[in-house]
Structure formats: structure tokens, C-alpha cells
C-alpha positions as CSV (number, residue, x, y, z in Angstrom):
1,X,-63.0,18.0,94.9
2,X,-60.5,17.4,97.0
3,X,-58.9,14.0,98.2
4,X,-60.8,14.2,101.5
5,X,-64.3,15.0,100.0
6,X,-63.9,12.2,97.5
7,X,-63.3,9.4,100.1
8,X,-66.6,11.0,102.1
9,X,-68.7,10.9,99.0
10,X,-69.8,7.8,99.7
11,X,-70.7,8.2,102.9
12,X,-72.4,11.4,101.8
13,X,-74.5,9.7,99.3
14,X,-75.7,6.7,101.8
15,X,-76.8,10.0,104.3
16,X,-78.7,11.3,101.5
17,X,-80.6,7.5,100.6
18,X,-81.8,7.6,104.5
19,X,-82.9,11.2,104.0
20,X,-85.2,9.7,101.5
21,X,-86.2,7.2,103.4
22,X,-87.5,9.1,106.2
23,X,-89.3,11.6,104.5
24,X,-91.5,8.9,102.1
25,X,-92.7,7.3,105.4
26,X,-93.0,10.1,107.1
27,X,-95.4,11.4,104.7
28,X,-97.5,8.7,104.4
29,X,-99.5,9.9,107.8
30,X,-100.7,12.6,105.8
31,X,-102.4,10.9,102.7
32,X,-103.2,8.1,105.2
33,X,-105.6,10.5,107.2
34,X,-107.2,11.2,104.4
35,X,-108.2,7.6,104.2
36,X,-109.1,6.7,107.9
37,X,-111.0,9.8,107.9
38,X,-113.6,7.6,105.1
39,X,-113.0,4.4,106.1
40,X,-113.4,4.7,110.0
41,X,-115.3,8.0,110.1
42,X,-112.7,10.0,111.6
43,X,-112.8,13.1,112.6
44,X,-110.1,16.0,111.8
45,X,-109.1,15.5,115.0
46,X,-108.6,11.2,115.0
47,X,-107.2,11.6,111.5
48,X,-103.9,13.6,112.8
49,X,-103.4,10.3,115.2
50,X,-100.8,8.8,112.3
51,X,-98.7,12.1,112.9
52,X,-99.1,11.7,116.9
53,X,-98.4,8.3,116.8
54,X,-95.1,8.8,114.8
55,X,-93.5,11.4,115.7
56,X,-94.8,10.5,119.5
57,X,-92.2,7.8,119.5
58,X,-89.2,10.6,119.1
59,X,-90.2,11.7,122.6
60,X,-89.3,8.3,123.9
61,X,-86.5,7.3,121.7
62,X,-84.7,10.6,121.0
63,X,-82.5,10.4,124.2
64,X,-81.8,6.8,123.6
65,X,-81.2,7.2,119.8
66,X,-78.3,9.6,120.7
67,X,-77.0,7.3,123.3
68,X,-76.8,4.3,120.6
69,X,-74.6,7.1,118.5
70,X,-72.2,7.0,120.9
71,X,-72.2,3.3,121.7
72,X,-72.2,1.6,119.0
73,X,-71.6,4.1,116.9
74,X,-73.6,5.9,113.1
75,X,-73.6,2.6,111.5
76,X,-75.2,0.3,113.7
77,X,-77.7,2.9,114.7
78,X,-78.9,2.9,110.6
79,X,-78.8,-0.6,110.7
80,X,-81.1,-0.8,113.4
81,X,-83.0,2.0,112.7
82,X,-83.6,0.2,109.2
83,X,-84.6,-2.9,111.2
84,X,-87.5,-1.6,113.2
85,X,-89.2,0.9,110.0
86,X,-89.2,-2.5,108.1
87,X,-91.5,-3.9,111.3
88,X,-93.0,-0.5,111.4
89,X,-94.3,-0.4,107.7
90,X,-95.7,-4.4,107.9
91,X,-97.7,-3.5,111.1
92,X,-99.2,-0.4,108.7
93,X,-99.9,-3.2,105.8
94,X,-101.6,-5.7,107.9
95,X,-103.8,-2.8,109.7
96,X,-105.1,-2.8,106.3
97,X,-105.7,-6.9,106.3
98,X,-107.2,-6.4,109.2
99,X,-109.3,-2.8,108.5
100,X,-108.0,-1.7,112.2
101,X,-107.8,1.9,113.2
102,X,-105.9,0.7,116.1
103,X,-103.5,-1.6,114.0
104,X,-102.6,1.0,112.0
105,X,-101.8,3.6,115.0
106,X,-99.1,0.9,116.2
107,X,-97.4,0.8,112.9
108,X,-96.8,4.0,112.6
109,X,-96.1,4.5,116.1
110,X,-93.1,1.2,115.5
111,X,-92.2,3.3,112.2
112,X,-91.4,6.4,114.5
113,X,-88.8,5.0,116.0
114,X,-87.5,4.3,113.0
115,X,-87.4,7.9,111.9
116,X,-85.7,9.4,114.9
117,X,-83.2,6.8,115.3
118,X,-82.3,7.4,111.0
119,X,-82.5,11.8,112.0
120,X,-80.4,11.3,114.5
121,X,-77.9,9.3,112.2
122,X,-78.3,11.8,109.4
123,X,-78.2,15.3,110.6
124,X,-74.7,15.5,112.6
125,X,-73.3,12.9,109.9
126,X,-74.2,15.6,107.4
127,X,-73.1,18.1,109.3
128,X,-69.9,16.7,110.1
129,X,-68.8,15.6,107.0
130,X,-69.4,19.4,106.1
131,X,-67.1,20.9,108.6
132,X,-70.0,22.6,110.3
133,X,-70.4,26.5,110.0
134,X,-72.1,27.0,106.3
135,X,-70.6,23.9,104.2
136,X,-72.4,21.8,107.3
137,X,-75.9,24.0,106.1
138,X,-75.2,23.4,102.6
139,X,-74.8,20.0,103.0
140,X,-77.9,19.6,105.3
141,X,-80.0,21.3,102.7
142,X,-78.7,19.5,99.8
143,X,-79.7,16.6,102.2
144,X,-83.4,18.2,102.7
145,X,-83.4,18.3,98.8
146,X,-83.2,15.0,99.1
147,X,-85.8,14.4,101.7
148,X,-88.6,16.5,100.0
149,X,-87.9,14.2,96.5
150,X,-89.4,11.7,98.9
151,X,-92.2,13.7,100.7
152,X,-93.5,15.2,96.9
153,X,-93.8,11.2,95.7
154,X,-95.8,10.2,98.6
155,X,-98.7,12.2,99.0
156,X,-99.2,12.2,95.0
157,X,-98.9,8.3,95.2
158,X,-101.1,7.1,97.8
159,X,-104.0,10.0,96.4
160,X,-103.5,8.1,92.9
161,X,-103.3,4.9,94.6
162,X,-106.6,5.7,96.3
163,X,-108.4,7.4,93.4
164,X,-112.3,7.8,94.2
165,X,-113.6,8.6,97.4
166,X,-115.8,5.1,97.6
167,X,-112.1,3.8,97.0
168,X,-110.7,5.2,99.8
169,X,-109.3,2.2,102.0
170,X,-105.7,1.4,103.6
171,X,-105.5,-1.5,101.2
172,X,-105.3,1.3,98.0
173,X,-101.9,2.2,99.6
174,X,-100.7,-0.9,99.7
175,X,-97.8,0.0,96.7
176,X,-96.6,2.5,98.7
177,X,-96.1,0.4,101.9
178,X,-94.7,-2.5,99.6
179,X,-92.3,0.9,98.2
180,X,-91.1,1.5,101.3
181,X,-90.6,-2.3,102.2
182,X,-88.3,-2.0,99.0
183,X,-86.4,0.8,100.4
184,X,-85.6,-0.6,103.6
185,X,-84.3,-3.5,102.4
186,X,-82.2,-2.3,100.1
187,X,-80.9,0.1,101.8
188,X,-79.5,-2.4,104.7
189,X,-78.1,-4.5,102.2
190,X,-76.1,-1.2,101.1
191,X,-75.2,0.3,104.3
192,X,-73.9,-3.4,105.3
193,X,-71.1,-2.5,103.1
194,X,-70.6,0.9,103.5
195,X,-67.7,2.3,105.4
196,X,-68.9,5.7,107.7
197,X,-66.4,7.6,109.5
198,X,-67.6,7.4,113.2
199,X,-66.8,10.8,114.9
200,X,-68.6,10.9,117.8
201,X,-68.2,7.2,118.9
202,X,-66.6,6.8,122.1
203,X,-64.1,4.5,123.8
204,X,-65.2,2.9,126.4
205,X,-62.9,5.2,128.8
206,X,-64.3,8.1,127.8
207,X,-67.4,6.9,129.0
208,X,-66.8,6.8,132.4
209,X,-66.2,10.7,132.2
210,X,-69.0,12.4,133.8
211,X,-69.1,15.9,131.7
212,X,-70.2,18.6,133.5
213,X,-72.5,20.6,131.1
214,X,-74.6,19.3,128.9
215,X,-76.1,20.4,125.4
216,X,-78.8,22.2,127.8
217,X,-76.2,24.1,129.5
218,X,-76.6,26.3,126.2
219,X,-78.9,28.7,125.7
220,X,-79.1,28.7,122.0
221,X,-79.5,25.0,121.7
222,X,-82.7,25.1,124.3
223,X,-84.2,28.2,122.2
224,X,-83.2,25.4,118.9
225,X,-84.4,22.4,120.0
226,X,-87.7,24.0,121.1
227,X,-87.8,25.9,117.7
228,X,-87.3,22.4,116.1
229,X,-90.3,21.4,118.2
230,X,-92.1,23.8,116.3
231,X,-91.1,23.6,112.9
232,X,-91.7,19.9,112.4
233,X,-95.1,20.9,113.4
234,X,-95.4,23.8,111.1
235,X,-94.0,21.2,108.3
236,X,-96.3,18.4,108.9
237,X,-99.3,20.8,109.9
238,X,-99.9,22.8,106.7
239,X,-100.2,20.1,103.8
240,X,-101.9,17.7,106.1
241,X,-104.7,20.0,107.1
242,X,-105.0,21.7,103.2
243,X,-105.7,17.6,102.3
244,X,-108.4,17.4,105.0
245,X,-109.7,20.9,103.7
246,X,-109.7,19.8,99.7
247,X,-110.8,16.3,100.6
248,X,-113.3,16.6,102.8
249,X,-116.8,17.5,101.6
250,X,-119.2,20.6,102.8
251,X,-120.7,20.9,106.4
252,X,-122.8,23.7,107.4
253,X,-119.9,23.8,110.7
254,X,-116.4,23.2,108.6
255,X,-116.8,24.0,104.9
256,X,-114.7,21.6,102.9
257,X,-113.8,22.1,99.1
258,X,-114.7,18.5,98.3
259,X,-112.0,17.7,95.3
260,X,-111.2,14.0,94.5
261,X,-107.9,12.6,96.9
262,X,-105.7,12.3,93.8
263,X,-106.0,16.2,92.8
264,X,-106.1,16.9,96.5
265,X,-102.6,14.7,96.9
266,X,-101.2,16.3,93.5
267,X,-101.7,19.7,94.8
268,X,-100.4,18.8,98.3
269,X,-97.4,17.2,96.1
270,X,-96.7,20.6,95.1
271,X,-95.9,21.9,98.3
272,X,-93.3,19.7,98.7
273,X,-91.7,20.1,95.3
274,X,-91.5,23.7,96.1
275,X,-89.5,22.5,99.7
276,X,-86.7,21.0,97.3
277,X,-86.9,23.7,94.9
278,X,-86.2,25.8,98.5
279,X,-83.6,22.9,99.5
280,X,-81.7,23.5,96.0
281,X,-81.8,27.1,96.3
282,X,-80.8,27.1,99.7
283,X,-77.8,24.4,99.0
284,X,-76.9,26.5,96.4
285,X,-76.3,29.9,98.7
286,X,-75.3,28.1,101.8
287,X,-71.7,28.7,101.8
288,X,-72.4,32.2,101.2
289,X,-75.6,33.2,102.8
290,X,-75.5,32.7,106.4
291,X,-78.0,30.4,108.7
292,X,-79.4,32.9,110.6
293,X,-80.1,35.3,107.5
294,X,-81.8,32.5,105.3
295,X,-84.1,31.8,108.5
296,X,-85.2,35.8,108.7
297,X,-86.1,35.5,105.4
298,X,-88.1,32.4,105.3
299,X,-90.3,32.8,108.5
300,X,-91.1,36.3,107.4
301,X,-92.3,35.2,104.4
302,X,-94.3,32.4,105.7
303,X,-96.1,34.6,107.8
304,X,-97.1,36.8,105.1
305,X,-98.4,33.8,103.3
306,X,-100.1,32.1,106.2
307,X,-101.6,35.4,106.9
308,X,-102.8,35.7,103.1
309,X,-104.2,32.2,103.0
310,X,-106.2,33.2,106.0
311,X,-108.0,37.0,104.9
312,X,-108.6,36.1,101.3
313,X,-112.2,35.0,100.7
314,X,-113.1,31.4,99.6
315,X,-114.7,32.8,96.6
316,X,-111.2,34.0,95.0
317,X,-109.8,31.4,92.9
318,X,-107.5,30.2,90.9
319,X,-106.7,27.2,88.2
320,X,-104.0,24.6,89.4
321,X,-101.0,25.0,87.0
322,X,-100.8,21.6,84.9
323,X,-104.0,20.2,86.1
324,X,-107.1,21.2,83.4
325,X,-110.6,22.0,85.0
326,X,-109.5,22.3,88.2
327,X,-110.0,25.2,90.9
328,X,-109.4,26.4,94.0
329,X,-109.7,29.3,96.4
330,X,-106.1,31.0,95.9
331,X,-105.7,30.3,100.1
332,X,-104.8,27.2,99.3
333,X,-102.1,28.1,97.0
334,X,-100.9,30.6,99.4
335,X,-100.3,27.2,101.9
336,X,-98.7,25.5,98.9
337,X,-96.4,28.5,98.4
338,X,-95.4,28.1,102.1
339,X,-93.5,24.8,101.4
340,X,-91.1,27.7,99.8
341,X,-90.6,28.5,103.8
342,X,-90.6,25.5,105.4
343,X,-87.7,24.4,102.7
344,X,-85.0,25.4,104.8
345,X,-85.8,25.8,108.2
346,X,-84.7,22.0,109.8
347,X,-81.0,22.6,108.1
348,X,-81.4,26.5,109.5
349,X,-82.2,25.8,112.6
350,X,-79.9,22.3,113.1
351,X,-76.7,24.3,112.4
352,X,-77.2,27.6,114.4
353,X,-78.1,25.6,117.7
354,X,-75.3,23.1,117.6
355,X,-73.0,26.0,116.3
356,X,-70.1,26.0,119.5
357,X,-70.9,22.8,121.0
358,X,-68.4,20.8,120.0
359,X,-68.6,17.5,122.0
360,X,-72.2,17.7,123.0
361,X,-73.6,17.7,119.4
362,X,-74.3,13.8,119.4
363,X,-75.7,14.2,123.0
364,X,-78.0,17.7,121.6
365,X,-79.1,15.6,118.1
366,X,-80.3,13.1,120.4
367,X,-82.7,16.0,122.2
368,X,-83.4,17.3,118.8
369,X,-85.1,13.9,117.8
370,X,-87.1,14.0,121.2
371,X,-88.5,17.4,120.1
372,X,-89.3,16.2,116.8
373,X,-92.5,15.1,118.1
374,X,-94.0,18.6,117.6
375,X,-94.8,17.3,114.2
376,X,-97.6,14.8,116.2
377,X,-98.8,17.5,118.7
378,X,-99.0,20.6,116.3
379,X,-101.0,19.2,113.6
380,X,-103.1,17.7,116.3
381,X,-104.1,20.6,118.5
382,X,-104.5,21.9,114.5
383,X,-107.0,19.5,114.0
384,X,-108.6,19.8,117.3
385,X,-108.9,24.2,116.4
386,X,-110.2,22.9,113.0
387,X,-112.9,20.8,114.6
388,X,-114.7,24.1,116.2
389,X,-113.4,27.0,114.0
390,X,-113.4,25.5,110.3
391,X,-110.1,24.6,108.5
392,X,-108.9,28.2,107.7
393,X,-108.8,29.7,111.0
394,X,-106.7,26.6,112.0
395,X,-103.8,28.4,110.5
396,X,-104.0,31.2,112.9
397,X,-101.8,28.3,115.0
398,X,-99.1,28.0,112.0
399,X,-99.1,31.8,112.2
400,X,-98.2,32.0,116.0
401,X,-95.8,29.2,115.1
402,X,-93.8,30.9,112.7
403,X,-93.9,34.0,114.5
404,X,-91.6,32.4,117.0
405,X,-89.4,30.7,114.4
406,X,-88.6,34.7,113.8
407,X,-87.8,35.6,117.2
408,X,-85.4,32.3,117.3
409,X,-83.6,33.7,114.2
410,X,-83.5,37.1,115.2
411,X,-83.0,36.9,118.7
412,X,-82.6,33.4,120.2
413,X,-80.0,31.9,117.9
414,X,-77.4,33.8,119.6
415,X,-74.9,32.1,121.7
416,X,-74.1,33.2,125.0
417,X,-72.5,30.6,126.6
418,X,-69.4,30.6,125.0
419,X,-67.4,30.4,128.1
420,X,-68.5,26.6,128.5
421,X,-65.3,24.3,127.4
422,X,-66.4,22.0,124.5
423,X,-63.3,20.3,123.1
């Protein structure tokens, strides 16, 4: 390792912390549905509202979140972004004093911004620190490796947590939100002290330059951030629905499969243990498989999955691996396998649409973060096609979804606006 690497490692390793971070509470929506759904009688629909309210707040703080990056710089932005989850995740915990649908809605709404302002920190950091190109990917993914550590442990904690159905209430999670309280905390104590290379923080005369173009001036990057739009959604979409599916009991309108939460949560844990197993893999080639090649690959064969999960009949099964006496109809472990897909995509994606921006790259991470809220509106108009055509034929939406994931990696990744100064 070089001289240069060594004095980033630190910095590299604090990036990778906040990775964490964001993924454990961004996963807590999911097994949190799963509980408003019993204790407030929620429908499929009203039980996606944790995801809406969440990644809702990127739309409103994603253009500000990259402003802060170049005010004040990567640092402060963590610092503050630390700040307000450690609001966000209280509000969550007294919604559960309190037994408020409403309460509960806020504090994930308050942890949202949270979460965009920490992406926006993390993903050009990474990417910087990388050099760009395919280090930049490998770094990313290694960074997603990271991220999905924390999105396996949350789903398989709060469905332990909660254990049987009569038990289902947001108190059970309290653990988790005390976790996460942890987490924060620690982590601005850390970061306090750590030294981060500020690239893209600007003097106050470069401010006053009006720049002509914008990250929007590029092609590529529009075709991206739409595409990231997407993907969060696709992300966030399939285990949250298969928990509603296992979880939820039979209806003569929306067949459920009726399995206790913490199988239900273990199995959904799965799904993202194969994302880091996908992360490693993907870390592990980046240098020398290309962006654009790992994201043919990986929305191909998502599609085939999603299209598997869909046609085979509910009466085909299969026995969970490591989990005696337990069953399930082998769609579901067709949507597991598709956390194989989803692995890569965010670090995919990130580094082909920023690829020849240059300076605009803060300015384009903080559009990135406002499209991040597909992973509220996705699931959501998932849950709303589950409510009237049954929980399988809600995936016909992931399939459209990752149909154009394909088209942006074979077609609209390419960048044609290379004429546009960026230095």
C-alpha cells in the first residue's frame, strides 16, 4: 500500500462506519411495517409509510445536503448528519411510548434526513479517495459490503426482537433503536477526531462563480440519477414486500404464507447477506471488470429471477437452508436470490453517471440523494398493486424496474456531452 493510501485509510475506514450506519436504520422501515401492520391494522399500503416517510426527506434535503458539502465541507456534514438520526431514532422510540402511528412516521421522516445528508458524505468521499474510474467502484462496493453487514442484522433483529405475532408492538424493537442510538453516538465522538481530506470544499471566491452547466447539463448523469431513483426502490421494494407476504396471514383477496416474523426476518436477512456476498464479489473484480459490464449482468439476472418468482406456483417449495421445519414456495427464494442483483447496482450506477464530471460531482451527489426517495415511492405504489392484485403480481413492478436498469447500462450510461469543460 502505498504512502498515499495509508494516510487515507482512516478516512476510508470512518466512510465505511457511516455506510453502516445508514443501512441499519434504513432497514428498520422494513421489519417495522411488519409491526404497524398488527398493531395499528395497517394495510399493505399504510405499512410502506416508514419507507415514504424516509426516503421522502431526500427529496427535500438532497439539494441542500450537497450545498452543506461545499460549505462547510465532508466533516461537518457527518457531524450534522449524525446530529439529526440521533433526533430521528428518539422520535421512533417514543412513538412506541406513545403507541402512535403518526409519531412513528415523524421519526423516520427526521431519520431521513439523516440518511441523505450521511449518502451524500459517503459516496463521492469513497469515490474520491478511489481515484474514480474502477478503484472509485471497488471502493464503493467494498463500502456497500459494508452497508449490507448492517441491512442483514436489522431485519433478523427486530423479527427476533418481536417474536410472536401477539408480540408484535414498536416497543419489541426497542434494542434496536437503543443500537442505533449507540451507533450514532459513537460514531460523532470518532469522527470529532478524525481528519477527512475535503476535496470539494470551496473558498469562499469560488463561490461567487456562477458555472455555466450543471450536473444536468449531462445526459448520462440525468439517465443515472433517474436510474438511482429506481434502484433504491427495487432495493427496498423486494424484501419489504416478501416480509408482508410471509408475515401476513391468508385472505381469500391476498393470500399470505403466514410464517412467524422472526423466520420471516431470518429469511429476509438472507437477502441481504447475499447483497454483501455480491458487494465482496463485486469489490473483488472492480478494478478489472468494468461498471457498465457488472450492471448488464446483474439486471439481467434479476429479471430472470423476478420473472421466476412470479410464474412458479405457490405449491412448489422448498426448505430454508439452516432453518429445520421450515417451508416455502421456491418464489420467495427466487426474491431472496435477487439481493445477488441488487448487490452492486448503487456503486454501478454512482460511478458511470458521475464518470467526466469533474467539478459538478458534489453538486450531482447532492441530486442523487434527492432521487433516493424512489425507495419511499416504489415500494409504495408496490404496496398499493399488492392491495388489489395479491403480493406476487406486485413484482410485475420490480420487473419493469429492472428492465430499465438494463437499458441505462446498455444504452444510457454513455456519455455524450463530453465537450462540456469540467476542470
Amino acid at each position: 500500500m502505498s504512502t498515499e493510501n495509508k494516510n487515507y485509510a482512516l478516512p476510508i475506514a470512518m466512510m465505511f462506519a457511516l455506510f453502516f450506519m445508514i443501512a441499519f436504520v434504513t432497514g428498520l422501515p422494513s421489519p417495522m411495517g411488519v409491526i404497524v401492520a398488527k398493531q395499528f391494522g395497517a394495510t399493505n399500503f399504510e405499512s410502506q409509510l416508514g419507507f415514504l416517510g424516509n426516503f421522502l426527506a431526500y427529496a427535500f434535503m438532497g439539494i441542500p445536503a450537497g450545498i452543506m458539502l461545499k460549505k462547510i465541507g465532508y466533516k461537518k456534514t457527518a457531524l450534522a448528519a449524525i446530529a439529526v438520526g440521533f433526533v430521528g431514532v428518539s422520535v421512533q422510540f417514543l412513538s412506541g411510548q406513545a403507541g402512535s402511528f403518526p409519531v412513528y412516521l415523524i421519526g423516520a421522516f427526521i431519520s431521513g434526513f439523516s440518511m441523505c445528508m450521511l449518502n451524500t458524505v459517503v459516496n463521492p468521499m469513497l469515490n474520491t479517495l478511489g481515484g474514480g474510474g474502477n478503484q472509485g467502484n471497488r471502493l464503493l462496493q467494498f463500502g456497500g459490503s459494508i452497508n449490507s453487514i448492517g441491512a442483514t442484522i436489522t431485519p433478523m433483529l427486530v423479527g427476533w426482537l418481536m417474536g410472536a405475532e401477539a408480540g408484535r408492538t414498536i416497543e419489541k424493537a426497542n434494542p434496536a433503536l437503543f443500537l442505533a442510538l449507540g451507533i450514532f453516538a459513537l460514531a460523532f465522538v470518532v469522527l470529532s477526531f478524525v481528519k477527512i481530506p475535503e476535496p470539494h470544499l470551496q473558498k469562499a471566491e469560488e463561490r461567487k462563480v456562477k458555472n455555466q452547466h450543471s450536473p444536468l447539463s449531462f445526459r448520462h448523469f440525468i439517465f443515472g440519477a433517474i436510474a438511482i431513483f429506481i434502484y433504491v426502490g427495487i432495493e427496498i421494494g423486494i424484501p419489504s414486500t416478501a416480509n408482508l407476504y410471509m408475515t401476513a396471514q391468508t385472505t381469500a383477496s391476498n393470500p399470505g404464507l403466514g410464517i412467524d416474523a422472526t423466520i420471516a426476518g431470518s429469511i429476509v436477512g438472507f437477502y441481504w447477506l447475499l447483497m454483501l456476498v455480491g458487494r465482496l464479489t463485486g469489490a473483488s473484480i472492480g478494478a478489472k471488470v468494468s461498471s457498465k459490464a457488472m450492471l448488464i449482468t446483474v439486471s439481467s439476472l434479476g429479471l430472470l429471477f423476478i420473472l421466476l418468482a412470479i410464474i412458479s406456483p405457490k405449491t412448489l417449495t422448498l426448505s430454508v437452508p439452516f432453518m429445520e421445519n421450515t417451508v416455502v414456495p421456491v418464489s420467495v427464494i427466487f426474491l431472496v436470490l435477487c439481493g445477488l442483483c441488487t448487490s452492486i447496482m448503487w456503486g454501478g450506477i454512482f460511478n458511470l453517471a458521475v464518470e467526466g464530471l469533474g467539478k459538478y460531482t458534489a453538486a450531482a451527489s447532492g441530486i442523487f440523494m434527492v432521487m433516493v426517495c424512489g425507495g419511499g415511492i416504489v415500494p409504495l405504489l408496490q404496496g398499493l398493486v399488492s392491495d388489489h392484485f395479491g403480493y406476487i403480481n406486485s413484482y410485475w413492478v420490480m420487473f419493469a424496474c429492472l428492465a430499465y436498469m438494463l437499458w441505462y447500462a446498455l444504452v444510457g450510461c454513455k456519455n455524450v456531452n463530453k465537450d462540456i469543460p469540467v476542470e
